[in-house]
N, C-alpha and C positions, 0 to 999 in steps of 0.2 A: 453423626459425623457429616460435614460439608461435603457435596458431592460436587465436582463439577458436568458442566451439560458436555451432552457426546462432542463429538466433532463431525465436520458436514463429512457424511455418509456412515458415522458412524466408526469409522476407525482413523486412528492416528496413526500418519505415517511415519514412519523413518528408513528411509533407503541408504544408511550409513552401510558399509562393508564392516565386516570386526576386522580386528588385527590383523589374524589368520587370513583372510577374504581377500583385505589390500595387499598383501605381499605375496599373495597367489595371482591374484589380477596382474597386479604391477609389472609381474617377471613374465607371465603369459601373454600380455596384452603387449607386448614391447613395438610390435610392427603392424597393429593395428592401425588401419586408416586413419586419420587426424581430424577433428570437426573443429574449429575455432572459436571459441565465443567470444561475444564484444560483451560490455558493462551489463546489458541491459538482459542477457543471457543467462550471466553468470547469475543475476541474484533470484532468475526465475528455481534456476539451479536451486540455490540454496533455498526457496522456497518447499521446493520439492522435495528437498532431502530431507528437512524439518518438522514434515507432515502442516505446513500455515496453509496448503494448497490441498489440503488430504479434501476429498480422497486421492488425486493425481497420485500416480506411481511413475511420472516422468513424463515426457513433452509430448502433447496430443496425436493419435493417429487420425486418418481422415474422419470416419465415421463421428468421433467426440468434435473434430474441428468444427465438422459443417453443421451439427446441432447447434454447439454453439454460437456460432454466428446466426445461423435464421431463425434459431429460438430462443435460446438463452437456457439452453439446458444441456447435460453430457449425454451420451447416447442412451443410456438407462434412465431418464427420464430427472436426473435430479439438475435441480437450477445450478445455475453456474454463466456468467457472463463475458468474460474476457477470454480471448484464445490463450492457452502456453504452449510456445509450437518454440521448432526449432528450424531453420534455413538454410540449407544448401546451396550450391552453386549447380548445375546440371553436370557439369565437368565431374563430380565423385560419383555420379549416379552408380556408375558401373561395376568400381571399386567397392564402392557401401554392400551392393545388393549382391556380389561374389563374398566378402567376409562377413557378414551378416551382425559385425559390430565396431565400434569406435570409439576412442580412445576421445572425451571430450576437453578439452585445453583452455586457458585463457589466452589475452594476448600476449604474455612473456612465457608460452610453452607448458606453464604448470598443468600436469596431470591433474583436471581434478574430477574424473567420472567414467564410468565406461557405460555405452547407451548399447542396448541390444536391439536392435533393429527391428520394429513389425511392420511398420510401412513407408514407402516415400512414393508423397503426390503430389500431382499439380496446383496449387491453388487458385483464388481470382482475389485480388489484389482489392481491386473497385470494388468487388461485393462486400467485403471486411471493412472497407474504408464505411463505405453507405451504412453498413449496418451495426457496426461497432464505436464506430467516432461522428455516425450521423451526416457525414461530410466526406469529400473525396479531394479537396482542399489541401494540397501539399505545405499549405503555410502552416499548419494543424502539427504541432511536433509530432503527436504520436502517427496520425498519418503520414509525416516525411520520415517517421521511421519505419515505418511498413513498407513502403515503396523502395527504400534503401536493402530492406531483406534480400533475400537469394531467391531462388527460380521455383525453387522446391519446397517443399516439406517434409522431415525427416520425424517419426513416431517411434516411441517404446519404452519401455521402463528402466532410469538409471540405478546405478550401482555407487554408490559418494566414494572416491578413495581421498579427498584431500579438498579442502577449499581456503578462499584466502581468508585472513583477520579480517577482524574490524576498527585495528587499531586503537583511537583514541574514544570510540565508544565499545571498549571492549566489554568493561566491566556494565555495560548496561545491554548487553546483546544476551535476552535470553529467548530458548527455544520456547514453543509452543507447550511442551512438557514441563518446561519449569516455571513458566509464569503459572500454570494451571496449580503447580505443588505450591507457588506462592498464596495463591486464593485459597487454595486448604488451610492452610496454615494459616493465614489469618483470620479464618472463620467468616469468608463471605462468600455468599452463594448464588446475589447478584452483585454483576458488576460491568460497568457502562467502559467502550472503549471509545476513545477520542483520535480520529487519523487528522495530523498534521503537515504539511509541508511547510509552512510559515510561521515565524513566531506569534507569539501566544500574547492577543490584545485584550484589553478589558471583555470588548464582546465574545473573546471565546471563552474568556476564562467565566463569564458569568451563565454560559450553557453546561461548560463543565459543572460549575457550583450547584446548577436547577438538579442536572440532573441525577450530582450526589444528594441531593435533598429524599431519592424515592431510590438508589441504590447501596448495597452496602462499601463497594470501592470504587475507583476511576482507572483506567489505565492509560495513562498517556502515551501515545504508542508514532511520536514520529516517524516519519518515511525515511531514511538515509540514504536508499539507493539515488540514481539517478534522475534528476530534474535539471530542468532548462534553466540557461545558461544565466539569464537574469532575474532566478530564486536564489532567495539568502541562500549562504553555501550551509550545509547541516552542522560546521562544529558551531557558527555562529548559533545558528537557533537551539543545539543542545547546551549553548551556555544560558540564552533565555531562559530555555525552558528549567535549568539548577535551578537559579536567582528567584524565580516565579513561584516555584513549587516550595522554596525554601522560607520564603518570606511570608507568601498570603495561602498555602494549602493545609491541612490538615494530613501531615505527612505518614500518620495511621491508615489513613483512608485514602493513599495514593500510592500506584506503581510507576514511576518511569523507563521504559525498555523502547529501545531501538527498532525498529519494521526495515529489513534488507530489502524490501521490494524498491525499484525503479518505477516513476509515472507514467502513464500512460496518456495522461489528460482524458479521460475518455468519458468522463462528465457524470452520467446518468447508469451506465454499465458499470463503469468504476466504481462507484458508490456503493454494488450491488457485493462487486468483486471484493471492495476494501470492508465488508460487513461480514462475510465469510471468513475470511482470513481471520476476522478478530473474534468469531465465532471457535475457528480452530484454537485461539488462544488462549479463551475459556471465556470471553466475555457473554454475558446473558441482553445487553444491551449496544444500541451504540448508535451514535451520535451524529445525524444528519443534518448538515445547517445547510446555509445558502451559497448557489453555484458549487457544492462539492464536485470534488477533484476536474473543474472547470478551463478552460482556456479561452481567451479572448470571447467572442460575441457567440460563439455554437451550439451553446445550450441553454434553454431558461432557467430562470432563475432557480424555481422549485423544480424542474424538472428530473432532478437526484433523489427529490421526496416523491414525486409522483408512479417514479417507474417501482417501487415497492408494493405498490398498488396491483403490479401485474402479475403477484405471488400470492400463493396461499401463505398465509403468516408461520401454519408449522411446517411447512418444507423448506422455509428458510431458517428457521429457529433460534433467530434472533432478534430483539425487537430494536426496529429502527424508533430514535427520539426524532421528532422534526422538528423542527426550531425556525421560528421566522427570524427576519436580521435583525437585530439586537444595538442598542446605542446607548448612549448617555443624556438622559432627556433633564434639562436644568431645570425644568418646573417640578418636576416628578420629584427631583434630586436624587435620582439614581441609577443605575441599570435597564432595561427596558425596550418589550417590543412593541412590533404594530398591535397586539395581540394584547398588552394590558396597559398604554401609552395611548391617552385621549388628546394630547397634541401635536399640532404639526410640527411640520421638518426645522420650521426657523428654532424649533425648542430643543433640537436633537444637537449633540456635538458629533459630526460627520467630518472626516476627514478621504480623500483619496488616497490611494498607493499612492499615484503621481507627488500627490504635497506631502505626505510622511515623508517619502525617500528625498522630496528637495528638502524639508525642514532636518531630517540626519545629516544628510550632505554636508549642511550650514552649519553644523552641531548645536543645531535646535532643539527643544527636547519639545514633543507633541503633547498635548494639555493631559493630564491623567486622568482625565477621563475618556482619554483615548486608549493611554496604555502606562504599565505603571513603570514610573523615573528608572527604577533598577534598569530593564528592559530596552528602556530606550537607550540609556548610559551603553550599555554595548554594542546597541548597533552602530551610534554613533561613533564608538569607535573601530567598530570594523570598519566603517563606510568612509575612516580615512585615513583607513590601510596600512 
C-alpha cells in the first residue's frame, strides 16, 4: 500500500473545534476581548487550522519568532523560514493579558477562532524587514506590510470555530488530508508540487512536463490568497490553469487544488516556506524555477535555488527540482534551457510581462510558443473587462 511521507515535524495538524467544542466556545467566549484580522491574517489562520503550516499549533510566540528570523529555524531546532505572527495595537495590551484569551474575527465581525494567549512582545520591524525580505524598502509589498502591522505580537495556540468559503474555487479547495487520501488512492508515492501565482506559460508548463517524466503525479497547487494589486486576479488564472490542464496534461497524473496562503514576495525564504507547505500536502518533490516568489529587482535570480543549499536535505524532506529559465529555442525547435540549448538569445522566443500584457491589451494573442492560444483567449478577454 502507498504511503504518504510524514509531514514537517511529523504530525498533521488540525485545530478545528468539534461540534460540541464550538458551541461551548461560542456561548463562553461571548465577551471575550476582540482581535481583528485583515486578508492576510485570515488565510495564515486557515493555514493553521489545516495542519499546511503543521507543525504550528497557531501564531508564533517570541522564542519561535526570533529563531525564525535570525536563523531560519523554530525554537526546537527544525527549519522553517517565514514568521506566522499575529499584531496588536499596544492599546489591548492590558485587556489580552487580564483574560488570558480572544475571540479572533475578520473584518465583517465573523467569529472565526478563539487564540489563548502565551505571549505578547515587542518586536523590531527593521530586523524582519533585513532578514526575512533582505530589504527594509517600504516599496517591497511584503515589507510595507510589515510596517503596516501593530505594535505587538500576540502568541499561542488557536482553536477553529468558523471560517469563511472559497467561493468559486470551492470545489478545488482541499485540505492537506485530503489531497494526501488523493495520492493513496491513486497509487503514487512521489509527487512534484508546482506553487503558482501567474498563469501557466509554455515555460512553466514544460518544467511541469520534465519533472512528471521522474514523478508519479504533479500537483498544481496555485496561491489564491492575497497578491498585489497588478497580479492576474486568481478566477482569471483558475480558468487557465482548467483550459491547460484539460487540453495538453495527462489528467491521470495530475491534481489541481487551491493553496489559501497570501504572498509575501519574500523571494528566497518563501521558496523555503512554499516547499514545506507542499511538503505538509504530501508532495515528495517540488519545483524551483527562476526568481520564485520574487518582486521587482531584490533577489537574484537563482537565489530561491541556492538558499536550499543552507539545509540538510533530510530535515527538509523534500526535494527541491531547480530548473534554469526555460524558452522556445526555433533551431532546436522546441522547449529548452540554458542547460541543453547550444544557441543564443537571437534563437529563443523571449517575451516580457511588459509586451505580453501590451500584446492582451490589444487582443493579440502571443506566439505559442510563448503560451498556448487557449490561455491566451482568456486573458485577453479578461484584460478587456
Amino acid at each position: 500500500m502507498v504511503t504518504n511521507i510524514p509531514p514537517h515535524g511529523g504530525t498533521l495538524i488540525n485545530r478545528w473545534a468539534s461540534t460540541e467544542e464550538r458551541d461551548r466556545l461560542t456561548q463562553s467566549t461571548e465577551n471575550y476581548p476582540v482581535i481583528t484580522l485583515n486578508a492576510k491574517e485570515v488565510t495564515d489562520l486557515e493555514l493553521i487550522a489545516d495542519g499546511a503550516v503543521s507543525p504550528l499549533t497557531g501564531f508564533m510566540c517570541r522564542k519561535d519568532y526570533e529563531c525564525v528570523v535570525e536563523s531560519m529555524r523554530l525554537a526546537n531546532g527544525l527549519p522553517w523560514s517565514v514568521p506566522i505572527t499575529l499584531s496588536i495595537e499596544r492599546k489591548l495590551l492590558s485587556l489580552l493579558e487580564k483574560v488570558g484569551q480572544a475571540v479572533l474575527t475578520d473584518v465583517n465581525g465573523s467569529r472565526l477562532a478563539i487564540l489563548k494567549i502565551e505571549d505578547i512582545y515587542p518586536y523590531d520591524k527593521s530586523a524582519e524587514a533585513q532578514n526575512v525580505y533582505r530589504t527594509d524598502d517600504k516599496a517591497h509589498p511584503g515589507v510595507a506590510d510589515l510596517y503596516r502591522q501593530g505594535e505587538l505580537l500576540v502568541g499561542g495556540e488557536v482553536t477553529i470555530l468558523n471560517l469563511p468559503g472559497h467561493g468559486e474555487f470551492e470545489e478545488y479547495y482541499l485540505k492537506p488530508a485530503q489531497t494526501r487520501t488523493v495520492f493513496r488512492e491513486r497509487g503514487w508515492s512521489t509527487i512534484v508540487g508546482f506553487q503558482t501565482r501567474n498563469p501557466i506559460h509554455r515555460a512553466h508548463e514544460y518544467l511541469q512536463k520534465c519533472a512528471l517524466e521522474i514523478t508519479d503525479g504533479l500537483l498544481v497547487h496555485p496561491l489564491v490568497g492575497e497578491t498585489k494589486s497588478d497580479d492576474i486576479p486568481a478566477n482569471v488564472r483558475m480558468r487557465c490553469y482548467e483550459v491547460l490542464l484539460r487540453n495538453y496534461y495527462p489528467l491521470d497524473r495530475t491534481l489541481l487544488a487551491v493553496n489559501p496562503a497570501s504572498m509575501r514576495y519574500a523571494g528566497p525564504r518563501e521558496a523555503i516556506f512554499h516547499a514545506i507547505i507542499r511538503k505538509n500536502y504530501g508532495c515528495t518533490h517540488f519545483i524551483v524555477g527562476r526568481d520564485h516568489a520574487g518582486v521587482g529587482k531584490y533577489y537574484g535570480t537563482y537565489d530561491a535555488q541556492k538558499i536550499f543549499d543552507e539545509f540538510n536535505p533530510d530535515e527538509l524532506g523534500i526535494v527541491p527540482l531547480k530548473f534554469e529559465h526555460s524558452f522556445w529555442c526555433k533551431k532546436c525547435e522546441g522547449m529548452a534551457s540554458a542547460k541543453t540549448c547550444p544557441h543564443d538569445a537571437e534563437s529563443h522566443v523571449a517575451l516580457s510581462g511588459t509586451k505580453v500584457r501590451e500584446m492582451l491589451r490589444n487582443g493579440e494573442t502571443p506566439p505559442m510558443e510563448f503560451t498556448r492560444p487557449e490561455v491566451a483567449q482568456i486573458l485577453i478577454e479578461a484584460m478587456r473587462g
